[in-house]
Backbone as CSV, one residue per row, in Angstrom:
resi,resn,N_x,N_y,N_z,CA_x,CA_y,CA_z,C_x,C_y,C_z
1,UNK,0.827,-1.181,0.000,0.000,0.000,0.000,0.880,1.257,0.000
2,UNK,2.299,1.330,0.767,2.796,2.672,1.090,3.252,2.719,-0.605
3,UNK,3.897,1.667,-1.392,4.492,1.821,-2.361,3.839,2.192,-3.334
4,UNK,2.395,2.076,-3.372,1.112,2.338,-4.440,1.297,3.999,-3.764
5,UNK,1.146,4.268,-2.838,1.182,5.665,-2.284,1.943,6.594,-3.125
6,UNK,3.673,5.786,-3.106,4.792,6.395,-3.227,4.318,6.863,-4.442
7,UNK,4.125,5.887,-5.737,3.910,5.806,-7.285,2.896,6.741,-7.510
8,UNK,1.657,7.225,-6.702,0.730,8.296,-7.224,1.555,9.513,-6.910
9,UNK,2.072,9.705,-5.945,2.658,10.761,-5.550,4.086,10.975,-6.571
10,UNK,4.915,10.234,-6.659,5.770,10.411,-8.057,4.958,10.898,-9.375
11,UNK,4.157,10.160,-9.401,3.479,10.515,-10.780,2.991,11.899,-11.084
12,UNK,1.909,12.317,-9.551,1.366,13.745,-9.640,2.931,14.571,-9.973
13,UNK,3.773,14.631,-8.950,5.545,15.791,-8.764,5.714,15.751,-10.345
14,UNK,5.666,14.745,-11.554,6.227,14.906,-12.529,5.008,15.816,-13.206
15,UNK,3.336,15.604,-13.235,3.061,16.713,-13.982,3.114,18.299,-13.491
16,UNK,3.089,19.278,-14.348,3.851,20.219,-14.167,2.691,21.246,-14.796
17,UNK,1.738,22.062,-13.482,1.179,22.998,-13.952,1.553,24.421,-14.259
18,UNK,0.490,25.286,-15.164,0.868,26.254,-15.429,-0.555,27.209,-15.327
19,UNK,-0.806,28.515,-14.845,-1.979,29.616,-15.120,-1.561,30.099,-16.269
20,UNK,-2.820,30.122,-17.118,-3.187,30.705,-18.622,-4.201,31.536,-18.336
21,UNK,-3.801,33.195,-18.918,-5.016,34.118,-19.356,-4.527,34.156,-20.779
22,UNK,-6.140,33.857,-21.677,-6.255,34.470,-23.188,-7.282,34.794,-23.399
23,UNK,-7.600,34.870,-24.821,-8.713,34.920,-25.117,-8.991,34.115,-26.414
24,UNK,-10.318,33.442,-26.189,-10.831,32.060,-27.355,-10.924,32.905,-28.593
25,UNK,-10.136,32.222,-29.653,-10.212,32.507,-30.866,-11.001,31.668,-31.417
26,UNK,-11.351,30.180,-31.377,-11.669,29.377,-32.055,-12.489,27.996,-30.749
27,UNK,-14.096,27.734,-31.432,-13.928,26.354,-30.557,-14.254,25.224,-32.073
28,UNK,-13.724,23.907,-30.862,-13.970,22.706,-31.560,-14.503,21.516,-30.753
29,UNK,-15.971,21.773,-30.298,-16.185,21.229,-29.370,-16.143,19.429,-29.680
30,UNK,-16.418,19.060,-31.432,-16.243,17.949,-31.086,-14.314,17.250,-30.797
31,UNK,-13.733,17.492,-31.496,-12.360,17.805,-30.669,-11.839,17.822,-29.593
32,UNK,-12.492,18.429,-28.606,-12.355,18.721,-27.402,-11.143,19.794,-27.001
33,UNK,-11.176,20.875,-28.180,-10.080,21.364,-27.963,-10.666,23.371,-28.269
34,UNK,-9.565,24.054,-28.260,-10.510,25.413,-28.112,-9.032,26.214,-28.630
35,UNK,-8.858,27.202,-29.305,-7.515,27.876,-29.918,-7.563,29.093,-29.134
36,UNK,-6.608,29.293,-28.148,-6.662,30.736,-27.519,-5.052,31.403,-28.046
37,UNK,-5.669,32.859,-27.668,-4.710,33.630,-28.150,-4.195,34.240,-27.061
38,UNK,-2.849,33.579,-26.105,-2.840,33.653,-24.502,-1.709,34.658,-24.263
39,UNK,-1.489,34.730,-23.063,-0.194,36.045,-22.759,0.828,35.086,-22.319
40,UNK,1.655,35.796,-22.176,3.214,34.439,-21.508,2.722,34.022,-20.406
41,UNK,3.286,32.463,-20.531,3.008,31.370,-19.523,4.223,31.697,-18.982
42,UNK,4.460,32.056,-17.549,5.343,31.861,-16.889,6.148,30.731,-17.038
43,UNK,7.488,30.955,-16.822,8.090,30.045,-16.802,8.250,29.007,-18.303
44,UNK,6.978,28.816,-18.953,7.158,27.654,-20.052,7.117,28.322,-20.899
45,UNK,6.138,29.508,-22.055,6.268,29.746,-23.325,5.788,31.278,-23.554
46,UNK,5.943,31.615,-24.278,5.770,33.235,-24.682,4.718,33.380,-25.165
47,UNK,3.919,34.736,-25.512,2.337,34.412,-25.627,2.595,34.234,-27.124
48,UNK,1.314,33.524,-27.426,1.286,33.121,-29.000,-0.254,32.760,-28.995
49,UNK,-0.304,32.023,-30.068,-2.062,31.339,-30.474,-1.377,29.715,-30.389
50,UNK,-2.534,29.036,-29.607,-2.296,27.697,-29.162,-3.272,27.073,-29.264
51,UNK,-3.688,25.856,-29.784,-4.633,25.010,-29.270,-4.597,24.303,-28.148
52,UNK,-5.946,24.098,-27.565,-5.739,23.481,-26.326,-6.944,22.376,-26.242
53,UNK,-6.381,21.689,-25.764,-7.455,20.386,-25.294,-7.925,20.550,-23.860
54,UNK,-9.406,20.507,-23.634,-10.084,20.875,-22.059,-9.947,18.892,-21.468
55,UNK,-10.156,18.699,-20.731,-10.062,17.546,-19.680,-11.867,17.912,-19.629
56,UNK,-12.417,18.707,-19.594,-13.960,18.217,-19.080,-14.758,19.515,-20.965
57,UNK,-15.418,18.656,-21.776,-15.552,19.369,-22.606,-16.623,20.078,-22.565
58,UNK,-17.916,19.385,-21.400,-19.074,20.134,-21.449,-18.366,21.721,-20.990
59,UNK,-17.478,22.179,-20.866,-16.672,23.034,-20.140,-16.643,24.596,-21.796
60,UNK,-16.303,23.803,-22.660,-16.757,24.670,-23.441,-18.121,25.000,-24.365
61,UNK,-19.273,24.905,-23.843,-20.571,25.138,-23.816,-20.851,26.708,-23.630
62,UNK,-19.874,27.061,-22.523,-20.376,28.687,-22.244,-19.063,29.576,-22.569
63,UNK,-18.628,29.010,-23.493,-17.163,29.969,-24.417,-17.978,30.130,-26.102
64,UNK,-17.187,31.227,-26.380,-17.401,31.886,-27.644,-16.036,32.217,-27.842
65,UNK,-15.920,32.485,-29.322,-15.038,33.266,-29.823,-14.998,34.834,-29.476
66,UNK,-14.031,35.365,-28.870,-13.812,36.480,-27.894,-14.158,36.917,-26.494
67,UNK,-14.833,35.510,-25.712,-14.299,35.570,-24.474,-13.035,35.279,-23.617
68,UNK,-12.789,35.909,-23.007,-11.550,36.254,-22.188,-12.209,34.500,-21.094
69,UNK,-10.773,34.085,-20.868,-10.420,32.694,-20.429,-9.461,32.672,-19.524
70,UNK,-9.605,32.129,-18.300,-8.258,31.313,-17.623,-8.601,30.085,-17.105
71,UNK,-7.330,29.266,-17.219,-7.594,27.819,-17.084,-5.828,27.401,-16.878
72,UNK,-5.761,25.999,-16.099,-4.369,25.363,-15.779,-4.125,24.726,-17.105
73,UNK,-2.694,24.575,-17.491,-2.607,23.956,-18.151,-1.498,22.874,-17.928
74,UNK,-2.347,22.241,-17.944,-1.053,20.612,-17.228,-0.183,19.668,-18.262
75,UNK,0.935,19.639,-18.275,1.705,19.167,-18.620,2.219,17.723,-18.177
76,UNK,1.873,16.458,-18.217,2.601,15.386,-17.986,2.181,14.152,-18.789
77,UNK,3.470,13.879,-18.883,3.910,12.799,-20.076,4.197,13.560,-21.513
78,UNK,3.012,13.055,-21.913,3.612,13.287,-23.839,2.358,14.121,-23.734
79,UNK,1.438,14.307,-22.834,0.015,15.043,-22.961,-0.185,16.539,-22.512
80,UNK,-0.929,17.391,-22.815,-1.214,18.644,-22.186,-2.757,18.787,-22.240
81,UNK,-3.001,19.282,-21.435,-4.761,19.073,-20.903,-5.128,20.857,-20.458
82,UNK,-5.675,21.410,-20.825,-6.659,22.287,-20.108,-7.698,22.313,-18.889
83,UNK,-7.126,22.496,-17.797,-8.042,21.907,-16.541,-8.823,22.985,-15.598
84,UNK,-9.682,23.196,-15.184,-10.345,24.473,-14.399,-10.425,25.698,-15.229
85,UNK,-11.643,25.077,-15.861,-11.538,26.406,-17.390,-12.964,26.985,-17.067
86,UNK,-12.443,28.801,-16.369,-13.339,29.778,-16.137,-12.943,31.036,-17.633
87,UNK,-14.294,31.141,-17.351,-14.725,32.917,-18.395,-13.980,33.732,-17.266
88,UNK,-13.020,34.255,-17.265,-12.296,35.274,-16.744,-12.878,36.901,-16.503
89,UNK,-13.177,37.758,-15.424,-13.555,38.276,-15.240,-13.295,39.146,-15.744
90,UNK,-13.910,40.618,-15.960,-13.581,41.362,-17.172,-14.151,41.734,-18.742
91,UNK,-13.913,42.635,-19.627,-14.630,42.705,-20.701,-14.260,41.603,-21.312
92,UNK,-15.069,40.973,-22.666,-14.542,40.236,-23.953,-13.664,40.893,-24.628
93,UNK,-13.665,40.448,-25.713,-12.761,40.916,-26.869,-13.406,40.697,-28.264
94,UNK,-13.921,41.855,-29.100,-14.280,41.516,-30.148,-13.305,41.027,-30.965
95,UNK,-13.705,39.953,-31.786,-12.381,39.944,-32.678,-13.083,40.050,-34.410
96,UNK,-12.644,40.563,-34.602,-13.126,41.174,-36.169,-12.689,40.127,-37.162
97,UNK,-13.213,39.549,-37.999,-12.620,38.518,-39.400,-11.241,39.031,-40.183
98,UNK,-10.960,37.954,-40.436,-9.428,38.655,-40.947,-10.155,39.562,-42.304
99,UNK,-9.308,40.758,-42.783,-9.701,41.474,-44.101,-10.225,40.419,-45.630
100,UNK,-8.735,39.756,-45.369,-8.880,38.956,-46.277,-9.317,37.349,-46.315
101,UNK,-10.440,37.052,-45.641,-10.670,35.328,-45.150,-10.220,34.356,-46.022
102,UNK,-9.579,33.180,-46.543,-9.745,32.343,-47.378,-10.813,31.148,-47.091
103,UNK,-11.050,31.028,-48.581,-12.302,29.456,-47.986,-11.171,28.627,-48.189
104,UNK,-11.886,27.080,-47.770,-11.540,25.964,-49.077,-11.671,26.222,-50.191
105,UNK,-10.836,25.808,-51.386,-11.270,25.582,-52.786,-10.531,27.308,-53.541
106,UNK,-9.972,28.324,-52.135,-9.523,29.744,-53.106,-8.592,29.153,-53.341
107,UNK,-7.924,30.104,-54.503,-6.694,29.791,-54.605,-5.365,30.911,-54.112
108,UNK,-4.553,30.072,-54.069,-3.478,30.672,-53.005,-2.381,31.829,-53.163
109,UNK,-2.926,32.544,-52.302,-2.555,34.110,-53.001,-0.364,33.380,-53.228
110,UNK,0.144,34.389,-53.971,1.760,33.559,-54.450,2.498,34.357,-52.980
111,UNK,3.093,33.414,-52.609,4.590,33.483,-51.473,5.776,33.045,-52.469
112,UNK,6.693,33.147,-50.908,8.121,32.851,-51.173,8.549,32.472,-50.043
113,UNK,9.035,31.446,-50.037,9.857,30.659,-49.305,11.191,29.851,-49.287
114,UNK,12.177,29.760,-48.095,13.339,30.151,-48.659,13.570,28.059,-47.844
115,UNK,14.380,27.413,-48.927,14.098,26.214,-48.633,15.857,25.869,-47.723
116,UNK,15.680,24.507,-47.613,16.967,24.307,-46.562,18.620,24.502,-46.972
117,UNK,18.571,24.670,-48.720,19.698,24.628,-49.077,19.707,26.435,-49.607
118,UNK,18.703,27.125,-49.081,18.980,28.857,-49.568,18.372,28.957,-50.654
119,UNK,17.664,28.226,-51.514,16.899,28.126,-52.409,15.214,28.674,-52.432
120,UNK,15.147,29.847,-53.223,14.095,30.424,-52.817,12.818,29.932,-53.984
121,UNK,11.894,28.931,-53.117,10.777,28.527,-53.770,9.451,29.335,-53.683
122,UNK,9.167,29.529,-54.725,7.474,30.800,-55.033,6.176,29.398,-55.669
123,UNK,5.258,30.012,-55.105,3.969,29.487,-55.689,4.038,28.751,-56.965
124,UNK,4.396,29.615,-57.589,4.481,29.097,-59.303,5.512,27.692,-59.261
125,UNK,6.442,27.533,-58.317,7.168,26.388,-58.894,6.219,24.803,-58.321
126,UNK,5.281,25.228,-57.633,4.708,24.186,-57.061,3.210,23.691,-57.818
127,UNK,2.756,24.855,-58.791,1.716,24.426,-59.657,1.630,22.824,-60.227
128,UNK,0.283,22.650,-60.045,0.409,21.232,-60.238,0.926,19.881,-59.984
129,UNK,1.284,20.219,-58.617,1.954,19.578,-57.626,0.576,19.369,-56.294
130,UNK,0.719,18.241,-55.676,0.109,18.365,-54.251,0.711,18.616,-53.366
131,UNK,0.380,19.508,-52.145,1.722,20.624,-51.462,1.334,20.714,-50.153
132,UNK,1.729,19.657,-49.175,1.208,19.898,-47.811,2.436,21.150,-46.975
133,UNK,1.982,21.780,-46.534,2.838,22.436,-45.684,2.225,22.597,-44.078
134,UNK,3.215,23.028,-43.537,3.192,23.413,-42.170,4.234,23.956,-41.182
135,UNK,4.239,24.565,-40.486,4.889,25.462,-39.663,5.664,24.951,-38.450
136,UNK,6.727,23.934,-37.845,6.862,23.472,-37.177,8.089,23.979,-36.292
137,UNK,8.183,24.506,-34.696,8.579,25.289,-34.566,9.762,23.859,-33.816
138,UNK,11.257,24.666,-33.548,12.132,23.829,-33.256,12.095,23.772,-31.383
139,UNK,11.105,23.957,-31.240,10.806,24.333,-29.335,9.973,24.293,-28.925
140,UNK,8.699,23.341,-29.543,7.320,23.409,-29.109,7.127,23.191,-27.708
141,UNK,5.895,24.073,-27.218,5.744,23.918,-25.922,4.894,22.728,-25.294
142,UNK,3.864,22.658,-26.459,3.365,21.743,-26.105,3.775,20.333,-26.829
143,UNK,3.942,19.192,-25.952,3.964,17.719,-26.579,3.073,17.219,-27.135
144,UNK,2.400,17.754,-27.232,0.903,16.809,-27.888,0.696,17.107,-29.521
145,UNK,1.218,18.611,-29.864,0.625,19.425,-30.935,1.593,19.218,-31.781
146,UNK,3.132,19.850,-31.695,3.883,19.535,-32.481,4.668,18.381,-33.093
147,UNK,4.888,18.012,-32.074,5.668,16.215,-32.665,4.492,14.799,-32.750
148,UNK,3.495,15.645,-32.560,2.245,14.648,-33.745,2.549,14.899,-34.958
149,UNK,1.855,16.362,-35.619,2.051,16.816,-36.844,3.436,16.443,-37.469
150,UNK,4.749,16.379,-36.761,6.015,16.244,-37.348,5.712,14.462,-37.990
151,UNK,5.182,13.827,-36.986,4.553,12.544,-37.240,3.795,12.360,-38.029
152,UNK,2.997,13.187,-38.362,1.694,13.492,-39.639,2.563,12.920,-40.672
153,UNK,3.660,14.430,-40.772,4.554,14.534,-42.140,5.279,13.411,-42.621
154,UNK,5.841,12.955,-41.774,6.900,11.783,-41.376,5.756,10.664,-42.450
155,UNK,4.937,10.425,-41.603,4.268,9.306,-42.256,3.260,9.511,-44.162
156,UNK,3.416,10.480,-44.182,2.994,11.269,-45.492,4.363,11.079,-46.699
157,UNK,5.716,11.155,-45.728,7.035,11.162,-46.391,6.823,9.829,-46.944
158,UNK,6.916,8.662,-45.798,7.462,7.532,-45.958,6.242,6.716,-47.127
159,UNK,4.685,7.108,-46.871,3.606,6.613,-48.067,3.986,6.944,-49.333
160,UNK,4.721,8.142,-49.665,4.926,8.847,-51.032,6.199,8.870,-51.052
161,UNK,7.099,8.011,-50.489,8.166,7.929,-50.989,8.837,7.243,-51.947
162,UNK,9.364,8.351,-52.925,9.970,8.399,-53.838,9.064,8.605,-54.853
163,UNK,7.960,9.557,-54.612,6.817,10.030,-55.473,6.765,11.309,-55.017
164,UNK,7.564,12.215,-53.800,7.258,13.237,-52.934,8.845,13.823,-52.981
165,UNK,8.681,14.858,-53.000,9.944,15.945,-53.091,9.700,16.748,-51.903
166,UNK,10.645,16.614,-50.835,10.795,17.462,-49.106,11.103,18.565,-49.427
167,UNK,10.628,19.669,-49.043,11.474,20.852,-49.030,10.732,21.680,-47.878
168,UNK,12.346,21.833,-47.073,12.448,22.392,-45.738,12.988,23.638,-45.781
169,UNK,12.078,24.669,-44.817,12.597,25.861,-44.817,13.050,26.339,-43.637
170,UNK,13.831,27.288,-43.911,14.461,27.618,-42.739,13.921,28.420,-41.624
171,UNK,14.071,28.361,-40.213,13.484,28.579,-39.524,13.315,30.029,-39.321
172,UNK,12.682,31.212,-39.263,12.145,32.450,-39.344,12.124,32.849,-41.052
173,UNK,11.893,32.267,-41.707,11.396,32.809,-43.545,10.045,31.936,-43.365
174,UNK,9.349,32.827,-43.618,7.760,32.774,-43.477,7.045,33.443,-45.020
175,UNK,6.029,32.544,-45.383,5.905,33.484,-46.694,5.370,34.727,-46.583
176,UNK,5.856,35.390,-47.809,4.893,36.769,-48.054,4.142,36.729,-48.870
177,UNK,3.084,37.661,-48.674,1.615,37.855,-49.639,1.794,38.867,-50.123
């Protein structure tokens, strides 16, 4: 019994909470997850836009897009969870549609992107090509979000391999519109 003791109590010391204020950009209730646009997490990450997964989902029922949010965000193992998720006291936040929205099916205004060997690839060289991209940062905060997706790719590589051409860009060249 003391040793079953010991093992919950090891287990809780390794996850590792954190207080989050943002505000909901996005829900996905079947998901169970909600995109806030948060201020620096002490200690773990700088403010940015994050998805987050809630631990209790009836929890986002009384969130909208531009209410103001705080909630723990727990860290242990390979998982991150959203836990004690209140509407934060205080005004909302309108958030206005981007100027320019894209649907599915527009087509993609032309960038430039600068690939791993300094090689600068534009829209036009990818015509008629199928072109997954994504943004993968070398420091993700969360375990759950980024080294899935790296896993996405990974397994997208290895199905189309040697039918699929990689091209990696370097880390801060972001396209322009």
């Amino acid at each position: 019994m003391r040793a079953c003791l010991l093992m919950v109590a090891a287990a809780a010391a390794l996850a590792k909470t954190y207080p989050v204020d943002g505000i909901v950009l996005a829900l996905d209730p079947a998901a169970h997850t909600m995109l806030v646009a948060h201020r620096p997490i002490a200690r773990y990450m700088p403010a940015m836009v994050m998805p987050f997964r809630v631990s209790q989902p009836a929890d986002l029922a009384a969130l909208y897009p531009g209410a103001r949010v705080q909630f723990d965000l727990v860290i242990k193992n390979r998982r991150s969870l959203a836990r004690n998720l209140r509407k934060a006291a205080g005004p909302d936040t309108a958030i206005a549609p981007p100027k320019e929205q894209m649907h599915v099916g527009d087509a993609l205004p032309d960038f430039r992107l600068t690939d791993q060997l300094g090689k600068a690839i534009e829209l036009a060289d990818l015509r008629g090509k199928v072109v997954a991209i994504d943004f993968i940062y070398t420091r993700c905060p969360l375990p759950d979000v980024c080294p899935r997706l790296s896993a996405n790719f990974a397994t997208l590589q290895r199905r189309f391999r040697g039918r699929a051409s990689i091209v990696r860009t370097e880390p801060g060249h972001i396209p322009r519109t």
